[in-house]
Backbone as CSV, one residue per row, in Angstrom:
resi,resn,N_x,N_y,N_z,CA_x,CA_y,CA_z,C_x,C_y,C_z
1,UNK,20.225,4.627,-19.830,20.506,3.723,-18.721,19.620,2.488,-18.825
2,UNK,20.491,1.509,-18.968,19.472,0.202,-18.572,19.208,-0.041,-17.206
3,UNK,17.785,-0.238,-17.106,17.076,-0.240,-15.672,16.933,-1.986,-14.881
4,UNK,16.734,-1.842,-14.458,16.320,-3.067,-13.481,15.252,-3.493,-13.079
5,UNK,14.206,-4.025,-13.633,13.047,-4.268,-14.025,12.008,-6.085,-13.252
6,UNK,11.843,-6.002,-12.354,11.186,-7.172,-11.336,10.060,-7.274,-11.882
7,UNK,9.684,-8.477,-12.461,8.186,-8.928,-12.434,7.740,-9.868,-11.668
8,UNK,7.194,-9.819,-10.062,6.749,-10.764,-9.622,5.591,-11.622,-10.188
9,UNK,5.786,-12.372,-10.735,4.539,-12.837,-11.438,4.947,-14.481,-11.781
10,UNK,6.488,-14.931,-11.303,6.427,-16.294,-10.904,7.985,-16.753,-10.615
11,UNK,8.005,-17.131,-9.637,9.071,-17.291,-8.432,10.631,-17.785,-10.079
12,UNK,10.441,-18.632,-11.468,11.221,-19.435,-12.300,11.548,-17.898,-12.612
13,UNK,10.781,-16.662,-13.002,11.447,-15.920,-13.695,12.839,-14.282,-12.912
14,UNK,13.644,-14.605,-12.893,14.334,-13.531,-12.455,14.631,-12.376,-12.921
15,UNK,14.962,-11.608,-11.993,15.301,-9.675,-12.430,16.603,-9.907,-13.039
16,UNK,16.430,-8.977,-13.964,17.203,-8.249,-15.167,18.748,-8.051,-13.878
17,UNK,20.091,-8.007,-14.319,20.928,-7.673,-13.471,21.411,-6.442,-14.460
18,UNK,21.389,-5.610,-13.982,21.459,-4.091,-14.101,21.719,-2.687,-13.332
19,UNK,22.163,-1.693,-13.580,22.215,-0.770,-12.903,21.403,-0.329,-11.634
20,UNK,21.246,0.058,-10.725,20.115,0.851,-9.822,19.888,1.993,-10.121
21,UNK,18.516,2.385,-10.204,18.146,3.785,-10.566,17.930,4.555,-9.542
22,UNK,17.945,5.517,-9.316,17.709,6.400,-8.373,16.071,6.951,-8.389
23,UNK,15.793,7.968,-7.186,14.164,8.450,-6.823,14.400,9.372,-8.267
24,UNK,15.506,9.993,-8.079,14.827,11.031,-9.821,14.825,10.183,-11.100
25,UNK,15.610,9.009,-11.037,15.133,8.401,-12.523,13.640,7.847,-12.475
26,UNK,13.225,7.184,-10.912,12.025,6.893,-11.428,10.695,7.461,-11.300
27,UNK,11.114,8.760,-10.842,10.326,9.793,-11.543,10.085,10.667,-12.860
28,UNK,11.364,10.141,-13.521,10.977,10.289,-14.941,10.845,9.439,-15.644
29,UNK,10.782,7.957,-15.246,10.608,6.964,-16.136,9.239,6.562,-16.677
30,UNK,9.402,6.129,-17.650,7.778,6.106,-18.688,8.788,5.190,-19.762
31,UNK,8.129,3.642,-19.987,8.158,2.756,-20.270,6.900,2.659,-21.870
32,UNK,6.622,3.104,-21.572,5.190,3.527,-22.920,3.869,2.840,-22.665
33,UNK,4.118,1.964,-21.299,2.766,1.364,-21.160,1.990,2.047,-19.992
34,UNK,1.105,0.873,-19.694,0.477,1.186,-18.632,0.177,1.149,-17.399
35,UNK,1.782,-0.069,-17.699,2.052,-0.930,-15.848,2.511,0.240,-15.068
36,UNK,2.336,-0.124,-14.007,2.845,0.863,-12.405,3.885,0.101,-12.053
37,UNK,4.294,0.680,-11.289,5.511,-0.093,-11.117,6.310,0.087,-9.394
38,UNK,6.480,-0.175,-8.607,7.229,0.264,-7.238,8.341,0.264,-7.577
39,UNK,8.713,1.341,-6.760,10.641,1.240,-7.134,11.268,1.086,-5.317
40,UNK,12.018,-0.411,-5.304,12.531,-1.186,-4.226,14.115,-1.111,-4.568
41,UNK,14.429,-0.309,-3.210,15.673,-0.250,-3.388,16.783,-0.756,-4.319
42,UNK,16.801,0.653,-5.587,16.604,1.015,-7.008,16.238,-0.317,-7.683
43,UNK,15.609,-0.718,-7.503,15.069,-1.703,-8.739,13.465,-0.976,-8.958
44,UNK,12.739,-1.429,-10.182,11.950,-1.248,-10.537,10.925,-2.350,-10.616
45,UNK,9.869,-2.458,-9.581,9.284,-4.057,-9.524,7.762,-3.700,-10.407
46,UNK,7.209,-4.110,-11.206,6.296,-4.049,-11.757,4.968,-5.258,-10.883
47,UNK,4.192,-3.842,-10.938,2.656,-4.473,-10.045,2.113,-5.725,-11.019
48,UNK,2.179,-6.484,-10.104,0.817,-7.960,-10.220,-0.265,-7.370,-10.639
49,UNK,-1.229,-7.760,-11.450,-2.494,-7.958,-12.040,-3.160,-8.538,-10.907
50,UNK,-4.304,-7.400,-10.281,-4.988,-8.179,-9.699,-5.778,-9.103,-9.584
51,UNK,-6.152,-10.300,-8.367,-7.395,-10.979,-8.738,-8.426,-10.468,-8.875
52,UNK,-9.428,-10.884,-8.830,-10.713,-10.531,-9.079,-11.623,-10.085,-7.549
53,UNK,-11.244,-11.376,-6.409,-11.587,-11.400,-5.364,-10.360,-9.821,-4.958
54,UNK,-9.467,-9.553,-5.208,-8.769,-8.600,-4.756,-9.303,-7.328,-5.345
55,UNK,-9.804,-7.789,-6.010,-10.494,-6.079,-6.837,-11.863,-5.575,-5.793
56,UNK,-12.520,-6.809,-5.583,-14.022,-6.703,-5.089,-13.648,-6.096,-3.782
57,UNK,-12.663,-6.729,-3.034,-12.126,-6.435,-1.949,-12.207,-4.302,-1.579
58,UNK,-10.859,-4.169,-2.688,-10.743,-2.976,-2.692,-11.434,-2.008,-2.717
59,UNK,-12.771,-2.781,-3.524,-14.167,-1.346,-3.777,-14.757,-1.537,-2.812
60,UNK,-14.907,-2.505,-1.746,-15.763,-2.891,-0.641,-15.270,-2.104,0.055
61,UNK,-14.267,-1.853,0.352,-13.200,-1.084,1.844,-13.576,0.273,1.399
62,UNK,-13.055,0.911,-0.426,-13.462,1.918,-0.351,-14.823,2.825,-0.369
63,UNK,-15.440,2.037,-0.233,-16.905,2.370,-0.591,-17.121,2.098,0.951
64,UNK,-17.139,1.211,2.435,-17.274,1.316,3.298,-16.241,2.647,3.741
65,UNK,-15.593,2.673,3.507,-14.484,4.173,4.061,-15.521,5.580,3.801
66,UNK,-15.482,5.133,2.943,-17.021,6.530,2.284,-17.557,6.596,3.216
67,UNK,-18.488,5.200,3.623,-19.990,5.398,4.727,-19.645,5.490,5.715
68,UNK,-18.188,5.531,6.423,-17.776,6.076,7.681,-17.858,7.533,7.696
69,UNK,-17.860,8.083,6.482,-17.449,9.958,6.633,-16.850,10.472,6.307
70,UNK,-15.343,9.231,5.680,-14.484,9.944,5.404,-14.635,10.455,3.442
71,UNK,-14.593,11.634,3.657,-14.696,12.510,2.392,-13.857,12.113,1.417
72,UNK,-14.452,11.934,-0.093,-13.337,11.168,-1.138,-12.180,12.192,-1.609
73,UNK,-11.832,13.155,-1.221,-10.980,14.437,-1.407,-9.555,13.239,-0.214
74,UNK,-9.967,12.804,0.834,-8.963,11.838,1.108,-8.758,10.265,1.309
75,UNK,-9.886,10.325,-0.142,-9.710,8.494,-0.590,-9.003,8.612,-1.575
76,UNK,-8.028,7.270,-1.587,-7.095,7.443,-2.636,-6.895,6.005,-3.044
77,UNK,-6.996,5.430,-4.638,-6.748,4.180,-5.157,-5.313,4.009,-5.613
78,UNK,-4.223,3.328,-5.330,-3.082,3.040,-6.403,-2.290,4.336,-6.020
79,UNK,-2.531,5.202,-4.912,-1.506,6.155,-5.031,-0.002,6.193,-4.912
80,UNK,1.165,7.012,-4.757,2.912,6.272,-4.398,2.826,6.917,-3.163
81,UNK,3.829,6.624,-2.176,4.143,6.801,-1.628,5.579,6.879,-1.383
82,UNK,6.703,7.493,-1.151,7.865,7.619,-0.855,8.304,7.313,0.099
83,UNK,8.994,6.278,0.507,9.637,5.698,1.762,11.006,5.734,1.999
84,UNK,11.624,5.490,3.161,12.666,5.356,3.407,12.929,3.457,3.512
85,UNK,14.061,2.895,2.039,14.803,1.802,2.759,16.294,1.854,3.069
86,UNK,16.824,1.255,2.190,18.169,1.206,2.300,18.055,2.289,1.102
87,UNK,17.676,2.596,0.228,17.099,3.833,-0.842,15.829,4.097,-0.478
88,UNK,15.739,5.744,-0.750,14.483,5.779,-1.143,13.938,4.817,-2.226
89,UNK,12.820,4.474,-1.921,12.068,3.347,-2.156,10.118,4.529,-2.771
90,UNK,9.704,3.829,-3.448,8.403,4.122,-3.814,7.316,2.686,-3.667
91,UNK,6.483,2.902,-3.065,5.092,1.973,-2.344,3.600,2.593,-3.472
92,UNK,3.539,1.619,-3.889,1.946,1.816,-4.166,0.666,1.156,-3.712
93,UNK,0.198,1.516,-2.974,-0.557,0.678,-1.499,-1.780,0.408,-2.442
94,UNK,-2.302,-0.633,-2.092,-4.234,-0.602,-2.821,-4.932,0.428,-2.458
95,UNK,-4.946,0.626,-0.791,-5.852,1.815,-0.943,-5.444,2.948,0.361
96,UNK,-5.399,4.329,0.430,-4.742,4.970,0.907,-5.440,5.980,1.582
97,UNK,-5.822,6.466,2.995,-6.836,7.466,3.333,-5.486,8.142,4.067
98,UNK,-5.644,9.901,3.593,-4.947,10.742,3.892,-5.329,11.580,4.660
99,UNK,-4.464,11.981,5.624,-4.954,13.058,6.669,-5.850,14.328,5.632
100,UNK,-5.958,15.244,6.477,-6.951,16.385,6.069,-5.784,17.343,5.704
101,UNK,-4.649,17.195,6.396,-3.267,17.912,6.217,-2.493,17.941,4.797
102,UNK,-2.650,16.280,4.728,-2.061,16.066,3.319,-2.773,16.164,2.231
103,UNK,-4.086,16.059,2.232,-5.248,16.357,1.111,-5.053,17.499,0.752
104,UNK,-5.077,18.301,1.617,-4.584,19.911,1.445,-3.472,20.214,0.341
105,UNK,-2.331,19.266,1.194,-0.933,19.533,0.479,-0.922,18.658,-1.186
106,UNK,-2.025,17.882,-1.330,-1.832,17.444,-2.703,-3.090,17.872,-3.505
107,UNK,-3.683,18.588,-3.132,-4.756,19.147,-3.945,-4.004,19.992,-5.570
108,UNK,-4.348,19.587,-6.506,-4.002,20.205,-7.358,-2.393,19.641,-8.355
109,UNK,-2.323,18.258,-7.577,-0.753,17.677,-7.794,-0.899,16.702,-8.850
110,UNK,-0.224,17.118,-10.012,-0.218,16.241,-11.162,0.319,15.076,-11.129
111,UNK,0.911,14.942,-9.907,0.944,12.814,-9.887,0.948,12.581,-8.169
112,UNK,-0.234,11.630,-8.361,-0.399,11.220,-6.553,0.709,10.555,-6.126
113,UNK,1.651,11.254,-5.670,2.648,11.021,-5.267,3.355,11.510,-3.983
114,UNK,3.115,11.082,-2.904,3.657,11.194,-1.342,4.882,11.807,-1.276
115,UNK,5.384,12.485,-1.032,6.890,12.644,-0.965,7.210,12.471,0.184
116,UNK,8.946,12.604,0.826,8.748,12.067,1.937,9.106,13.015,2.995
117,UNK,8.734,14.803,2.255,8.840,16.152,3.015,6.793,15.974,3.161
118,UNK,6.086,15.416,2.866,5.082,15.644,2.942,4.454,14.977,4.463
119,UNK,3.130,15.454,4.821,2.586,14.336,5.983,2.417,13.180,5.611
120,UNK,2.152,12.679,6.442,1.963,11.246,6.175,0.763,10.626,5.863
121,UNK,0.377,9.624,5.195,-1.566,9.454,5.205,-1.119,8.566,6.268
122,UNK,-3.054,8.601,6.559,-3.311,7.809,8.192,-3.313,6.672,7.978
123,UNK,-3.395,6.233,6.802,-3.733,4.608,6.776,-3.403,3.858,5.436
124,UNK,-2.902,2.940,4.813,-2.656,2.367,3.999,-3.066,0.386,3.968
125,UNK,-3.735,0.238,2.910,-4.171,-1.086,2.664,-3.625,-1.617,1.824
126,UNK,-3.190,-2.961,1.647,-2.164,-3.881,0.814,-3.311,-5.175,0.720
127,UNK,-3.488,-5.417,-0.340,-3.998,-6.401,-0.602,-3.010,-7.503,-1.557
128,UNK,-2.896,-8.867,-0.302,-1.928,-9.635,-1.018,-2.124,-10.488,-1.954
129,UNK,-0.858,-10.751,-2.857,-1.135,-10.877,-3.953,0.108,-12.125,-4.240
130,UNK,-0.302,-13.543,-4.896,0.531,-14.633,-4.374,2.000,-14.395,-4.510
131,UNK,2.724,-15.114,-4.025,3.956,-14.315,-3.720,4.495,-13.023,-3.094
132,UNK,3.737,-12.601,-2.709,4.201,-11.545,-2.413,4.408,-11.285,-1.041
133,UNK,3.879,-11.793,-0.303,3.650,-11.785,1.041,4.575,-11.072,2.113
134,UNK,5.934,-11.975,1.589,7.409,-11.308,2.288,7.456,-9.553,1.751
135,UNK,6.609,-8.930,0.985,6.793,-7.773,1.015,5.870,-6.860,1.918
136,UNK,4.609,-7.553,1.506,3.256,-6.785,2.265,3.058,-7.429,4.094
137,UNK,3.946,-8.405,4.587,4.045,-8.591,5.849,5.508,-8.200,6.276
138,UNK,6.873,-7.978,5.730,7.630,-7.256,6.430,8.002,-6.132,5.753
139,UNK,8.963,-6.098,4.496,9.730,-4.671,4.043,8.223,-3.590,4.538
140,UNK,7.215,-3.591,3.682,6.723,-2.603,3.991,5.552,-2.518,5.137
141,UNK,6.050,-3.291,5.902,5.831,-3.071,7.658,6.755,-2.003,8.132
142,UNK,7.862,-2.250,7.769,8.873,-1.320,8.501,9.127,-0.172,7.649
143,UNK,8.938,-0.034,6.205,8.542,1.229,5.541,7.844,2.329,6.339
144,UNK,6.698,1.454,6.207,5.590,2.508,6.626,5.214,2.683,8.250
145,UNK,5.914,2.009,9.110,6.349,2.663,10.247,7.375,3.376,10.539
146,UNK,8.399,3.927,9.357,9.459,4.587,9.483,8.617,5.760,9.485
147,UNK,7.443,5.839,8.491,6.791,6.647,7.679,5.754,7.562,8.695
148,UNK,6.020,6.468,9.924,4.845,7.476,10.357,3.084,7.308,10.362
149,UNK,3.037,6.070,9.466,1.528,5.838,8.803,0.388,5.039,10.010
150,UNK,-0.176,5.959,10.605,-0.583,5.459,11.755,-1.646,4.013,12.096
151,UNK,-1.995,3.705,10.311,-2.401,2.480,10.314,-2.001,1.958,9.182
152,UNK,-1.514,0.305,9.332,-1.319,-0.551,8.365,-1.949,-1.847,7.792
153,UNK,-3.249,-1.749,7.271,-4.014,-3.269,7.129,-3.455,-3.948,5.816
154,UNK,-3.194,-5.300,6.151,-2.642,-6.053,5.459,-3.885,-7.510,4.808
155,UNK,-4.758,-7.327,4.203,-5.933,-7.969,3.933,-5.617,-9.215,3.093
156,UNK,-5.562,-10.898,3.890,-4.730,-11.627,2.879,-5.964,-12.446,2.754
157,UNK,-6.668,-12.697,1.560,-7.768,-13.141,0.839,-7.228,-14.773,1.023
158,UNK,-5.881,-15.137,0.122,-5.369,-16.221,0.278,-5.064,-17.160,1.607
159,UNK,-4.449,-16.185,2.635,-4.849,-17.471,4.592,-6.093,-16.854,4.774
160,UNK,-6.847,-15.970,4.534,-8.258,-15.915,4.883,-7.836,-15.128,6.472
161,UNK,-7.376,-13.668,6.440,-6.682,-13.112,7.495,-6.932,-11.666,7.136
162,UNK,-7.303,-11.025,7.888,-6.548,-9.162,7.701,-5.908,-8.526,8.923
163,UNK,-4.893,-8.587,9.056,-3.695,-8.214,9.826,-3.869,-6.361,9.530
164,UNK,-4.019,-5.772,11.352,-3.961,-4.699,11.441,-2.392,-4.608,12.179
165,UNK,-1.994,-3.426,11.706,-0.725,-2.819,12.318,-0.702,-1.446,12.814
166,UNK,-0.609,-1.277,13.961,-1.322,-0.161,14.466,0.334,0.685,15.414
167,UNK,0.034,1.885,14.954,1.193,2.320,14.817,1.389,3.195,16.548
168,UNK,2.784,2.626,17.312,2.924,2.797,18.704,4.399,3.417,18.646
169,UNK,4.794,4.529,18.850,6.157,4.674,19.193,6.894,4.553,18.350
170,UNK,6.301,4.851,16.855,7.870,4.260,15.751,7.332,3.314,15.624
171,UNK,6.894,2.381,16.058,7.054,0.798,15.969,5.217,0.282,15.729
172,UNK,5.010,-0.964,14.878,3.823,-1.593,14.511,3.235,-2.362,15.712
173,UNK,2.489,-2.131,16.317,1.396,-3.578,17.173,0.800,-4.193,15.876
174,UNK,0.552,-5.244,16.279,-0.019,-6.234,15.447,-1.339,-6.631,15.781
175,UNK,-2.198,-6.903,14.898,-3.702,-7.624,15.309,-3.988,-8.408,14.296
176,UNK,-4.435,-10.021,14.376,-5.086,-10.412,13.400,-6.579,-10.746,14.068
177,UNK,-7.435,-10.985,12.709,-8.272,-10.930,12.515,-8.707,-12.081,11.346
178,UNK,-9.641,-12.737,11.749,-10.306,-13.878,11.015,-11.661,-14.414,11.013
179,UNK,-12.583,-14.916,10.384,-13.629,-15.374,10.338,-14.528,-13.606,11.143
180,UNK,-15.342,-14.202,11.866,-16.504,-13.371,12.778,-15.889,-12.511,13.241
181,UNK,-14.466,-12.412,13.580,-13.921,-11.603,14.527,-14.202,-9.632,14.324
182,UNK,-14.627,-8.828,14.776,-15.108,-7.737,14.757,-12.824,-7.075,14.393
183,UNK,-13.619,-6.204,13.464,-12.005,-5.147,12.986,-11.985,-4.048,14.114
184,UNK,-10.757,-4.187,14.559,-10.968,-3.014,15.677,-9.940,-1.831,15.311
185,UNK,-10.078,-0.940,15.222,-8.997,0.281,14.406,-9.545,1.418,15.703
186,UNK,-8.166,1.849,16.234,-8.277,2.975,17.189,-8.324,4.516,16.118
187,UNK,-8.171,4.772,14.684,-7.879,5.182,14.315,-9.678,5.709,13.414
188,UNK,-9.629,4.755,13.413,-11.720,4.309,12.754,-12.489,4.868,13.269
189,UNK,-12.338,4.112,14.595,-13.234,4.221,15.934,-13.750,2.718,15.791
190,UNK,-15.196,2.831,16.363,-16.217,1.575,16.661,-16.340,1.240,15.348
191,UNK,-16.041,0.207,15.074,-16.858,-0.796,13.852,-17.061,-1.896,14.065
192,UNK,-18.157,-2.264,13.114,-19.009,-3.329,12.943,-18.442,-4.651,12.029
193,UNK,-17.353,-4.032,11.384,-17.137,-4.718,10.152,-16.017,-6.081,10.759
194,UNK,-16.135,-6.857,10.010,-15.789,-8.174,10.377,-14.544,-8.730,9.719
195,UNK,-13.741,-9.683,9.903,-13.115,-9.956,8.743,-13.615,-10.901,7.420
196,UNK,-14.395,-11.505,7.534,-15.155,-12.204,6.703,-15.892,-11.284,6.056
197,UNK,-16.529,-10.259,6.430,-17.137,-9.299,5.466,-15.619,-8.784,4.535
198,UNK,-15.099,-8.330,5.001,-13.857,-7.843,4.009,-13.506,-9.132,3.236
199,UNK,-13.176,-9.727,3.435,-12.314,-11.211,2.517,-13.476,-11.780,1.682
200,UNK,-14.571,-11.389,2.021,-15.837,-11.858,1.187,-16.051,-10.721,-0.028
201,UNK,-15.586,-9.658,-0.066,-14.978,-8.416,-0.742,-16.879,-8.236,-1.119
C-alpha cells in the first residue's frame, strides 16, 4: 500500500495524494528510520525537528514535574496516544503525565502507546512548533477533550504564551498565561511557576 505521508516542515511542500491507512496499518508501519510520525485522519504526518528552545523547554517541565512528586513510572516523553477524529487518529504529545491507573495498565508494554480502551493520562503538553499551531490550538483541543485528558498545556515559545485547557464537562476552559503571570493548574495544585520561567525553558 502506498501511504500518505505529511511533512510539516514548510507550508510550498504538499502531501503525497494517496490511499488512507487505517489504526492497524499504522501500527505496523516501520519506514526504516527514525522519524515518529502522528497518524491524522489516515494520513501519516511526520514530527518536526525540534528547536532547541523547545527541547530546553521540555526537560524544564519534566524535571519540574519530578520536584512536584510526581514519580517517573508516570512521566512520559514522545509517548502516542489514540484519539478519536473523524478516524482514529494517533497524537504524540511532548510530554505526558499518566494517572497511577494507567501506569499500572502500561507497565511492561512494548510500545508507549495509549489505546483508546485504556484510561486516560491526566495531562498532556504540546510544545509548538512553527506552523503548526492550527493543530496544537484546535484539532487536538478537541481530541483530547473527547479523550477525557483532564489537562491540556499548550506552551507557545514563538507568541511567548502557555495556554492551559482545563478539562470541564467534556469540554476545555481556557487560560492564558504570559510574562510574570503565576500557572494555575487545579490538577497540580499551588504553584509557583510562571510563564516566563517555562518559555525561558
Amino acid at each position: 500500500m502506498t501511504l500518505a505521508i505529511t511533512k510539516p516542515v514548510s507550508p510550498e511542500i504538499q502531501p503525497e495524494r494517496s490511499q488512507k491507512i487505517t489504526f492497524e496499518d499504522f501500527l505496523e508501519f516501520d519506514d526504516g528510520t527514525d522519524f515518529m510520525y502522528e497518524l491524522e485522519n489516515g494520513e501519516l504526518v511526520q514530527m518536526a525537528s525540534e528547536s532547541e528552545i523547545n527541547q530546553r523547554i521540555a526537560v524544564f517541565l519534566l524535571i519540574y514535574f519530578s520536584q512536584l512528586g510526581i514519580p517517573a513510572s508516570r512521566l512520559r516523553m514522545k509517548s502516542e496516544i489514540a484519539v478519536n477524529s473523524r478516524m482514529v487518529s494517533v497524537r504524540v504529545p511532548d510530554l505526558v503525565v499518566f494517572s497511577e491507573e494507567l501506569a499500572a495498565v502500561m507497565q511492561g508494554a512494548k510500545r508507549s502507546l495509549v489505546l483508546l480502551d485504556m484510561p486516560s493520562p491526566e495531562l498532556v503538553v504540546e510544545l509548538v512548533s512553527p506552523g503548526q499551531e492550527s493543530r496544537d490550538y484546535r484539532y487536538k483541543r478537541s481530541e483530547y477533550a473527547a479523550r477525557g485528558i483532564l489537562e491540556y498545556w499548550v506552551v507557545d515559545a514563538i507568541a511567548q504564551k502557555v495556554t492551559i485547557f482545563q478539562w470541564v464537562e467534556g469540554f476545555y476552559d481556557e487560560l492564558v498565561f504570559t510574562g510574570d503571570m503565576v500557572i494555575i493548574s487545579p490538577l497540580l495544585g499551588n504553584l509557583t511557576l510562571t510563564a516566563a520561567q517555562i518559555l525561558q525553558g
